[in-house]
ZAMARGU-4260 file (C-alpha; in steps of 0.2 Angstrom, whole numbers, plus 5000, padded with zeros to 4 digits):
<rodrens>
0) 4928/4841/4940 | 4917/4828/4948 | 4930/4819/4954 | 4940/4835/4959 | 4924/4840/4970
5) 4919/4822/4975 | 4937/4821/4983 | 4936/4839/4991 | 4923/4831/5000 | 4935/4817/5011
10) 4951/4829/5009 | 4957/4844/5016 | 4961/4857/5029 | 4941/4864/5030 | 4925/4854/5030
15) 4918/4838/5029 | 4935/4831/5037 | 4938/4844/5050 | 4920/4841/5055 | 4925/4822/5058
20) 4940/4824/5068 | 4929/4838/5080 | 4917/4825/5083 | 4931/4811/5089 | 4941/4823/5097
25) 4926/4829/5108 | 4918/4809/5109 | 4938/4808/5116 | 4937/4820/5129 | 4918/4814/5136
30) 4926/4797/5136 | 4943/4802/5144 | 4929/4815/5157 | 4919/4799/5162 | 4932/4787/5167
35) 4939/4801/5177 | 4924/4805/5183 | 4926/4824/5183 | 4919/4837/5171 | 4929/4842/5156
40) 4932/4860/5162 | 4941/4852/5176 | 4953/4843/5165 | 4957/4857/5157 | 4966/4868/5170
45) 4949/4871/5181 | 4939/4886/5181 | 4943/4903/5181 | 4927/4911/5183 | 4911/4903/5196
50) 4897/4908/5182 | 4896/4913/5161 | 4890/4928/5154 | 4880/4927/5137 | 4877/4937/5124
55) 4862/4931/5112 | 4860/4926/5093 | 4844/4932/5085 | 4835/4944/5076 | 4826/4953/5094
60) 4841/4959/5103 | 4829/4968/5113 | 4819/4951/5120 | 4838/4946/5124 | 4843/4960/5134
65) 4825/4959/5147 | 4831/4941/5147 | 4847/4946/5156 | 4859/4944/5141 | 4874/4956/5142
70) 4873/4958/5121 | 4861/4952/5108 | 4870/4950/5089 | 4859/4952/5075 | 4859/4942/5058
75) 4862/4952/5044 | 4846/4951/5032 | 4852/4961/5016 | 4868/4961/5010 | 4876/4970/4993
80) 4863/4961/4981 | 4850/4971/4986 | 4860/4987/4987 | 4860/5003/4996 | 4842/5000/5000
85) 4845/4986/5009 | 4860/4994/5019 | 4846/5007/5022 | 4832/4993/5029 | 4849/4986/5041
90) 4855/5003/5047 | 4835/5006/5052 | 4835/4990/5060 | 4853/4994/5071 | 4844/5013/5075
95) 4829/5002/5080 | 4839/4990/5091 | 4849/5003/5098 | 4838/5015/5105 | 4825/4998/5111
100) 4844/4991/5121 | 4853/5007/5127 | 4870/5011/5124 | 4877/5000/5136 | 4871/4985/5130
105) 4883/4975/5118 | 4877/4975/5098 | 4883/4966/5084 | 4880/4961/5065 | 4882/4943/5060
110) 4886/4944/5041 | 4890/4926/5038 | 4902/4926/5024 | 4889/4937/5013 | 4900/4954/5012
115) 4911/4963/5000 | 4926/4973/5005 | 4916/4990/5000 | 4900/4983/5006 | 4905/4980/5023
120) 4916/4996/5024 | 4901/5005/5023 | 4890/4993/5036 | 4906/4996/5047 | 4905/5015/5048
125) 4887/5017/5049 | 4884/5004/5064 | 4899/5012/5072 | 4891/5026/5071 | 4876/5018/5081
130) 4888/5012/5094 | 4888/4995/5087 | 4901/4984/5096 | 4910/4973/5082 | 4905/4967/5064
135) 4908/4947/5061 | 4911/4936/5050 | 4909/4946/5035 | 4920/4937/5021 | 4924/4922/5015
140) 4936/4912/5027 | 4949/4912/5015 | 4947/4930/5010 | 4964/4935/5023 | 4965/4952/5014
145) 4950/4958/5013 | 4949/4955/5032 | 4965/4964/5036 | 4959/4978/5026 | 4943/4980/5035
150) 4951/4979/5051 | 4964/4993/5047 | 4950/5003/5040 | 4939/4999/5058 | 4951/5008/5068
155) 4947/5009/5087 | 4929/5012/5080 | 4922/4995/5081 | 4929/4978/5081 | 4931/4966/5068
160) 4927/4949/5071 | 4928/4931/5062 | 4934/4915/5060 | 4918/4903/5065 | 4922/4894/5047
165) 4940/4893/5049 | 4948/4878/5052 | 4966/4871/5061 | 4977/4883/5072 | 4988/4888/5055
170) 4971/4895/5048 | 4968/4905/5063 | 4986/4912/5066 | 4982/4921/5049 | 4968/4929/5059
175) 4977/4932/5072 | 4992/4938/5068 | 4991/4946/5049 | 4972/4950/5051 | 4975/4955/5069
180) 4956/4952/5071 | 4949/4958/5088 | 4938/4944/5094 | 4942/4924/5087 | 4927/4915/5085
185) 4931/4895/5082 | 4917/4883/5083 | 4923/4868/5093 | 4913/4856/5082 | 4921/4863/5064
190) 4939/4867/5068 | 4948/4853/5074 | 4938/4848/5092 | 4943/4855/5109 | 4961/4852/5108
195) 4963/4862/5093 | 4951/4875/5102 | 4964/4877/5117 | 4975/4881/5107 | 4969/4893/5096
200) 4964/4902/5112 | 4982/4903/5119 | 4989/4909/5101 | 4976/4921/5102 | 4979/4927/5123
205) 4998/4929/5117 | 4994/4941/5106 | 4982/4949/5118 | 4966/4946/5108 | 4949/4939/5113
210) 4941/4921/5110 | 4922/4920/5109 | 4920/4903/5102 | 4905/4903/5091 | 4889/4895/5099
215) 4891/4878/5098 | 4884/4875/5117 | 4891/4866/5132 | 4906/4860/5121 | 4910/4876/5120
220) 4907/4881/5138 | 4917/4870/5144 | 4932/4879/5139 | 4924/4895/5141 | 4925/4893/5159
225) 4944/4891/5158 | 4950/4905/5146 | 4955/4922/5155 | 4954/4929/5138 | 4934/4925/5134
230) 4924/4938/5142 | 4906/4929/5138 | 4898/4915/5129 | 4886/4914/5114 | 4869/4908/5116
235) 4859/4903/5099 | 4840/4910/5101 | 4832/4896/5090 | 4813/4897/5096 | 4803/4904/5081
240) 4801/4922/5089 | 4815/4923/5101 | 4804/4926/5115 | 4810/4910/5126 | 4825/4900/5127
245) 4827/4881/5124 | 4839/4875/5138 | 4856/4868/5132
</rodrens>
């Protein structure tokens, strides 16, 4: 078993590997940017847009809207271990938030792997209910089914997002096209680099479904600002409070 694991580690579709050939393919396309002399976006097709939107990651959603942030998505604290109390404590959090943000501003769970089906199921229907905008990343990445049921369970209620630990574009086709998840979320550093992202996002556009890579800063913006199909940009809130913003 230790060798099993030990090998897991250098081989493999996920992980320590993808992370690896993320960072050379991005260290490429700097490199290729600055003897070019011209910014990466523009290597990618140019922009398509003059300025990003954000939405915010980070437990004040409220902070995040007076900051001029168009969404603010909230960790998820309690998940099925601590029961239908906890459910109780997030859904009193989301009612919080909620009336604090308005209805037009955009609101979303981050579950980060944490969920079972049933759990989430009932996560889903009582945000939606709240007018929560989409519920992500709730299973493990492998856990295709799981996702697909929730999504046919969502409805047009609330969308259903993932895909942040996935990795290659065959991995994300099974989002996109037997999960039919709403909103792809690749990070550029974990899923191949930013030729793997580009392509993910055109699998994803012809199917008619958003990206919003997950917020791993300018590397991400940079294709942002090319992509008809990625209404905004994520923005981690990583000052202890949430009240400022460290400039990326």
């Amino acid at each position: 078993w230790d060798q099993m694991y030990r090998a897991s580690l250098y081989y493999g579709r996920k992980g320590v590997v993808m992370n690896a050939i993320s960072a050379i393919d991005l260290a490429l396309w700097d490199l290729l940017g600055k003897l070019r002399e011209e910014p990466v976006y523009a290597m990618l097709g140019g922009k398509v847009r003059e300025e990003l939107t954000f939405y915010a990651t980070g437990p004040r959603p409220d902070l995040a809207k007076k900051m001029g942030f168009v969404g603010g998505k909230i960790p998820l604290v309690y998940g099925p271990a601590d029961g239908m109390e906890g459910l109780k404590k997030s859904i009193e959090l989301a009612a919080d938030m909620r009336e604090k943000c308005g209805d037009e501003f955009l609101l979303m769970w981050d579950c980060w792997m944490a969920l079972d089906l049933q759990y989430a199921k009932r996560l889903m229907q009582a945000s939606a209910e709240l007018k929560f905008n989409w519920i992500e990343e709730c299973f493990n990445p492998d856990d295709y089914w799981s996702y697909r049921n929730l999504k046919k369970a969502a409805g047009n209620q609330i969308m259903v997002t993932g895909g942040e630990h996935e990795a290659s574009k065959f991995g994300f086709r099974m989002l996109i096209e037997d999960c039919d998840l709403d909103v792809i979320q690749p990070d550029v550093g974990w899923c191949g680099g930013l030729t793997t992202l580009v392509e993910i996002a055109a699998i994803a556009k012809s199917r008619g479904q958003l990206v919003a890579p997950h917020g791993s800063s300018v590397y991400s913006h940079h294709a942002v600002i090319t992509f008809t199909n990625t209404p905004f940009s994520e923005f981690l809130m990583t000052s202890p409070d949430c009240s400022t913003m460290r400039p990326q």
